[in-house]
N, C-alpha and C positions, 0 to 999 in steps of 0.2 A: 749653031747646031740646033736643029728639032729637038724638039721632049722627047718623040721617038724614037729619031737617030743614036741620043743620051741613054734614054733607058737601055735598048739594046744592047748599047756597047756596055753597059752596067751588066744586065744580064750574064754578058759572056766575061763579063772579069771577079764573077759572083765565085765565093771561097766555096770549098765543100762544107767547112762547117756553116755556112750561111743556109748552104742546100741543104744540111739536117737542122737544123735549127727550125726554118720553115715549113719542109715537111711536117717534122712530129706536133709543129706547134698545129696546122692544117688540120690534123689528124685530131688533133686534143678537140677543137674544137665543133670536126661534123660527131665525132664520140657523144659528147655533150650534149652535144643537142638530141643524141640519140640517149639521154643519159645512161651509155654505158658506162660501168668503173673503171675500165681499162684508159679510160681518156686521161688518166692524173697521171698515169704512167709517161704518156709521151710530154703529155704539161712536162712533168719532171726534166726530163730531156732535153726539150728545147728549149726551158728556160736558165737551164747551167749553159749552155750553149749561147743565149741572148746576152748572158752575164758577161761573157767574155767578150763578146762581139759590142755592144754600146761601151765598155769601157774601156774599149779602144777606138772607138768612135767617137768618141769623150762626150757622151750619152752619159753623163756620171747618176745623176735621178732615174734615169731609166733602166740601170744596174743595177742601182738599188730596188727598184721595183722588179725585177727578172730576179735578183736574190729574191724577193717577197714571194713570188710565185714558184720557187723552188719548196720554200715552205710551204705555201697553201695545197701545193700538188702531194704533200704529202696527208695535211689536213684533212683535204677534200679525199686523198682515197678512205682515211679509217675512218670521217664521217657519214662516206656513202656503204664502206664495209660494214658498218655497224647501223646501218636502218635495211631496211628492205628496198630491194629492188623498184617496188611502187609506191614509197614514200610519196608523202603526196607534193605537189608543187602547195608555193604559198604566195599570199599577196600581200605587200606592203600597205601601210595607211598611203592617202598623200602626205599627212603629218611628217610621217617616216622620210617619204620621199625629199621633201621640201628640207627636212631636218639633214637629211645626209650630202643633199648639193650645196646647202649654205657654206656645212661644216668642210667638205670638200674643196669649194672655189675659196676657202678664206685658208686653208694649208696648203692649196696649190700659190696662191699669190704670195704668202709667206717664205714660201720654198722657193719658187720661182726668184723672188727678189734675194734672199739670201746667197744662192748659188748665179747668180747675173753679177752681185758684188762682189764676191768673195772668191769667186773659182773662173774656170777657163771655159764654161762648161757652154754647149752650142744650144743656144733657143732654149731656155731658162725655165720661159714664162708656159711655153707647150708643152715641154716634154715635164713641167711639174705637175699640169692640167692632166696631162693621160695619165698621170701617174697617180694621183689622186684620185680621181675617177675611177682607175684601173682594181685601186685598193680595194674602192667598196664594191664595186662589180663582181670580182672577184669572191669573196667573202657572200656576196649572196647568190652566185652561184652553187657553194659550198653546203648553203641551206637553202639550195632549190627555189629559191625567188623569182619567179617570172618576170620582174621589172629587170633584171639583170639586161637583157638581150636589149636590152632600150639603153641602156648605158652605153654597151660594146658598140652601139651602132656611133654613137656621136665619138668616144674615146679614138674609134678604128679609123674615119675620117679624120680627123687632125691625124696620126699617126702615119697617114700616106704620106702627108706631108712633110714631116720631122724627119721621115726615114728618107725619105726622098733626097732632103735639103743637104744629107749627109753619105750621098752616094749609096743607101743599102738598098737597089731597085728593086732587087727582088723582092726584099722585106716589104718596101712602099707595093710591090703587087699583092702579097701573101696578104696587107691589111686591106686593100681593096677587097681581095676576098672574102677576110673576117666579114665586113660588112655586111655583103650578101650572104654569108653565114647567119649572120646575127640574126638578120631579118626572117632567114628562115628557121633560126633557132626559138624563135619569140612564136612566130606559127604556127611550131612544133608544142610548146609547153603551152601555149597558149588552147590550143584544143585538145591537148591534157587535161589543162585546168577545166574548161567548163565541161567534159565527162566527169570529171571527179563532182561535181556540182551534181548533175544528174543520178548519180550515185544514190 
């Protein structure tokens, strides 16, 4: 059977809550990039809705990370309620940068191996990868980091995959889509940033 023929038939055996699950999360993120507040709202949404769906996937890491993002959708709305609408974006060191992927890939491979030995759990080592990644992404979108969007881009490509390997097709498209999300999420705050510069 084709990838195409596979996806398809994926498509039309897709849950409804799969179908809201992708929507809202869809929605979270053109929001976002739009930095409207209304975007944690659907976060919220569709990631009590992710929660359900990978741990029955037996996506167990990736629940826990869909739990994570339940809370940040909360975070991320009273820290954007309580600044101003034109908060400014911010930029990481590399320092920063370099400091948060060491410290990422060395609790992704920690987690990854713990849950490869210990549990039932499908692709270990990836979906500990996005999940770690996902934390700090996350978290600096929270506080408007322009480097954000450079994370989601790598995070969302492996995630085609992981969702894929696990029958969610639609999910594995909706992260195709993050991608070019991301990319145009980063374009977006990116010539934010250098207006706010001219300023």
């Amino acid at each position: 059977m084709s990838f195409t023929t596979q996806l398809i038939q994926g498509l039309k055996a897709t849950t409804t809550i799969e179908w809201i699950a992708v929507s809202s999360s869809i929605i979270y993120v053109v929001l976002a990039a739009k930095r409207f507040i209304f975007c944690w709202f659907f976060a919220f949404i569709g990631s009590v809705l992710f929660v359900y769906l990978c741990y029955m996937g037996k996506l167990y890491i990736e629940a826990l990370l869909q739990f994570f993002y339940v809370v940040m959708a909360l975070v991320g709305w009273f820290s954007w309620k309580h600044s101003s609408s034109d908060s400014l974006i911010k930029k990481w060191t590399t320092n920063l940068h370099v400091r948060n992927i060491l410290i990422s890939s060395f609790l992704a491979f920690i987690i990854g191996f713990l849950f490869d030995n210990f549990t039932q759990q499908a692709s270990p080592y990836v979906d500990a990868f996005t999940t770690c990644f996902s934390l700090s992404a996350t978290y600096m979108v929270a506080q408007k980091i322009l480097g954000n969007w450079l994370y989601w881009i790598v995070v969302d490509l492996f995630s085609i995959c992981l969702y894929a390997e696990r029958d969610y097709y639609l999910t594995a498209v909706q992260y195709a889509l993050f991608t070019l999300l991301a990319v145009y999420g980063f374009w977006v705050w990116q010539q934010e940033y250098k207006r706010q510069k001219t300023c």
